[in-house]
C-alpha positions as CSV (number, residue, x, y, z in Angstrom):
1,X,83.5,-32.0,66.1
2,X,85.1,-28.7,65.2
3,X,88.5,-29.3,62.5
4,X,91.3,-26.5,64.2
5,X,93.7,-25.8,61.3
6,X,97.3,-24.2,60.7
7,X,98.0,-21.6,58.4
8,X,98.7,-23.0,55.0
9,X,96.2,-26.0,55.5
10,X,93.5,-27.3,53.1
11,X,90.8,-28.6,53.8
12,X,87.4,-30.2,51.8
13,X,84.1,-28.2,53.1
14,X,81.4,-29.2,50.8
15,X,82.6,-33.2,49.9
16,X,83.2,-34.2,53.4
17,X,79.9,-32.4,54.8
18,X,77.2,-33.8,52.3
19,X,74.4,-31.2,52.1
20,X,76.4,-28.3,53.0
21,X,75.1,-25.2,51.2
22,X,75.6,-22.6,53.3
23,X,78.3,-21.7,55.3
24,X,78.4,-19.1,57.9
25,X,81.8,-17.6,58.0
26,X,82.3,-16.0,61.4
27,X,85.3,-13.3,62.2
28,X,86.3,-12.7,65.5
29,X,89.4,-10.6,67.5
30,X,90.5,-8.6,70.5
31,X,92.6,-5.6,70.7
32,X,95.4,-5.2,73.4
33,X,95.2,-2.7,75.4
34,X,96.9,0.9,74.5
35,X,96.9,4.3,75.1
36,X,96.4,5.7,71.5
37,X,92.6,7.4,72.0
38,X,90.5,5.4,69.4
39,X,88.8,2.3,69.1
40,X,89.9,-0.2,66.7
41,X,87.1,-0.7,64.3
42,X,88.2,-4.0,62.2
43,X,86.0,-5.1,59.2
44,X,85.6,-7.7,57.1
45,X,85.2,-8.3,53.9
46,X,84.9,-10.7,50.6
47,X,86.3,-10.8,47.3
48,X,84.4,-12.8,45.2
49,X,86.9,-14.0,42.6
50,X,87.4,-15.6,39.0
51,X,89.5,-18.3,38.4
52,X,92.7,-16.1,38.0
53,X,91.7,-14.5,41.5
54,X,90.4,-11.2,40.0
55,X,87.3,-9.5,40.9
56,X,85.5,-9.0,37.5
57,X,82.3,-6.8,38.7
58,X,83.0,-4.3,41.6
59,X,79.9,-5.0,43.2
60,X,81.3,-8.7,44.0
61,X,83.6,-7.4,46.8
62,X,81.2,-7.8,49.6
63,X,81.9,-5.1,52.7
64,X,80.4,-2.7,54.8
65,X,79.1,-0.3,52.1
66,X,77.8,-3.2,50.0
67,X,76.7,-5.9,52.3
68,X,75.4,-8.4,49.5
69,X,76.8,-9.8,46.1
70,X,74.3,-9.3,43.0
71,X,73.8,-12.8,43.1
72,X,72.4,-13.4,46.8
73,X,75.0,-15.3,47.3
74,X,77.2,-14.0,49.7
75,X,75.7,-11.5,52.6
76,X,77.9,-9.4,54.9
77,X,75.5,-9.2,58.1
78,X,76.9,-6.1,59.4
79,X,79.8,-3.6,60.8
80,X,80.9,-4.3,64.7
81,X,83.4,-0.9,65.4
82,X,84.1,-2.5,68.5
83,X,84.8,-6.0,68.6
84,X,83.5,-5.9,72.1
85,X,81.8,-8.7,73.5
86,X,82.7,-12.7,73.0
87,X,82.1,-15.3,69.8
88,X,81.9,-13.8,66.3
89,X,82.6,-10.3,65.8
90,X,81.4,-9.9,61.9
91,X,80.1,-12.8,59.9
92,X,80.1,-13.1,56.7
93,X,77.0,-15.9,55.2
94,X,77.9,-17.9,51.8
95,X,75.1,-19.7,49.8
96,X,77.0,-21.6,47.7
97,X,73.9,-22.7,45.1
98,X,73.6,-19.3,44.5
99,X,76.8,-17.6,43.5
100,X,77.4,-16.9,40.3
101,X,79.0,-19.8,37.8
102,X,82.4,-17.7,37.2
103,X,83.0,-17.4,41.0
104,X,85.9,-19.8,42.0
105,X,87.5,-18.1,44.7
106,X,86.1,-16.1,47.6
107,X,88.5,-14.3,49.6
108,X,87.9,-13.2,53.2
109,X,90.1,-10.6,54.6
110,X,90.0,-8.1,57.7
111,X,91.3,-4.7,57.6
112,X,91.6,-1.9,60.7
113,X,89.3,1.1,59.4
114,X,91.6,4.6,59.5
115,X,94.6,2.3,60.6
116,X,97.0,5.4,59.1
117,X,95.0,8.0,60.9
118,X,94.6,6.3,64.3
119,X,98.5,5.0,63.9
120,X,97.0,1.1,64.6
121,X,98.0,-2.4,63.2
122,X,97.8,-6.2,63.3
123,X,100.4,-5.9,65.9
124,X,97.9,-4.7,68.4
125,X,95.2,-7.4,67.4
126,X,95.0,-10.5,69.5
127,X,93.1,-13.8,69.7
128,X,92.1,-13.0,65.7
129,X,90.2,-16.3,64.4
130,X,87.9,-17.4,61.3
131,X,85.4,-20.0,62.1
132,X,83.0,-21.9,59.9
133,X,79.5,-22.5,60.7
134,X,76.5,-24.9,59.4
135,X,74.1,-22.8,59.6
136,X,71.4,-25.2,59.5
137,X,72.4,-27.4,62.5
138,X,74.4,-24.5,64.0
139,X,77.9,-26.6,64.6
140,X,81.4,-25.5,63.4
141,X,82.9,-27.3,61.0
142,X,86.6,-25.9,61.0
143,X,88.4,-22.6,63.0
144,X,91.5,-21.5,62.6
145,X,93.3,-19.1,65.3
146,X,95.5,-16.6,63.1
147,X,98.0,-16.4,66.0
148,X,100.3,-13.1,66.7
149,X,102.4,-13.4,63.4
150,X,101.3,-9.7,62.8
151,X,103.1,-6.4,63.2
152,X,102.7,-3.6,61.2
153,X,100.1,-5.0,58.6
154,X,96.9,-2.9,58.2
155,X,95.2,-5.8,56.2
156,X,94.8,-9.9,56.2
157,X,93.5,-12.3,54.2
158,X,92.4,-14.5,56.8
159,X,91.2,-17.8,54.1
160,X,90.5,-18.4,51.1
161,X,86.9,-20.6,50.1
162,X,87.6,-22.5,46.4
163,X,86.3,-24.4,43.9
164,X,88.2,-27.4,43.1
165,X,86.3,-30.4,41.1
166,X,82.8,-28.8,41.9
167,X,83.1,-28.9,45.4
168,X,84.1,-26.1,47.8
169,X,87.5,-26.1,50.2
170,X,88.9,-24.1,52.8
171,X,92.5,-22.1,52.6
172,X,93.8,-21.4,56.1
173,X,96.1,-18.1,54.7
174,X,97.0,-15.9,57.0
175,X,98.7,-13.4,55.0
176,X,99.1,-9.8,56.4
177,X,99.3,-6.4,53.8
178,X,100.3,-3.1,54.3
179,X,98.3,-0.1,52.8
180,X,94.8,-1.6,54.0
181,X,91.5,-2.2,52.6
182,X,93.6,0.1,49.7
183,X,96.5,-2.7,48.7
184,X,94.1,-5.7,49.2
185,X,91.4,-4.5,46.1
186,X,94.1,-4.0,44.0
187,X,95.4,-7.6,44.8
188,X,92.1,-8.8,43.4
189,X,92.1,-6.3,40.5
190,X,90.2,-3.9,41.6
191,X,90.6,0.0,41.0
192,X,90.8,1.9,44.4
């Protein structure tokens, strides 16, 4: 039975599902309808974070251009520029055993590729939604529906997966940026 949440909820993912070790993270959104001549390419992304919420080694912000943390343990499975089509739109696959020790946080955000150029925004997205999966018995464990709370943002961190006592919980965040993929690395420390 799939857990819907509100933004700002918490919520236990690895204590309450014994056995849990990987977690499918799936992404999904529609765009309205307008006339402005390009499609809306929307990616996701992780920031795989210390305790203090900074990305220490570039190569542990997990996107399009680097589809796999150095550890194996978090696997971006690849770049939809169309969000066409129903269920997941980009997934994002975490094997928890496998991340390194001084990971605590792992951010997952969306951003609209060229959002500046092609004059597009949150605003326009609809339906938006994070979903985790079990991988091995394929059910969903928990989804939250971002809702239309969005106007001009370019950029949202849609949850936030953390380590608390050893086991892993869900953030339902929901918090839109300006300035894109751009504002959101330097929110995690990272030079742009």
């Amino acid at each position: 039975m799939t857990i819907t949440l509100s933004k700002g909820q918490r919520i236990d993912l690895t204590k309450t599902n014994p056995g849990l070790t990987k977690a499918i993270i799936g992404l999904g959104w529609d765009t309205n309808k307008y006339s402005g001549g390009h499609d809306f390419d929307l990616d996701a992304s992780a920031f795989l974070a210390d305790a203090s919420g900074k990305v220490v080694n570039e190569l542990e912000f997990v996107f399009y251009n680097n589809m796999k943390s150095p550890d194996g343990g978090v696997e971006h499975t690849g770049d939809n520029r169309t969000g066409e089509g129903e269920g997941d739109d980009e997934q994002i696959i975490i094997d928890f055993p496998k991340l390194s020790s001084h990971i605590e946080r792992i951010g997952i955000a969306v951003t609209i590729h060229e959002a500046d150029v092609r004059n597009q925004n949150f605003g326009q997205v609809s339906n938006a939604f994070v979903r985790v999966v079990n991988p091995e018995t394929d059910e969903e464990i928990l989804r939250y529906d971002l809702g239309e709370d969005f106007s001009i943002e370019t950029a949202v961190i849609v949850c936030e997966l953390y380590k608390h006592q050893g086991e892993w919980k869900f953030n339902a965040i929901g918090s839109g940026f300006s300035g894109g993929l751009a504002a959101l690395c330097r929110n995690y420390g990272l030079d742009v």
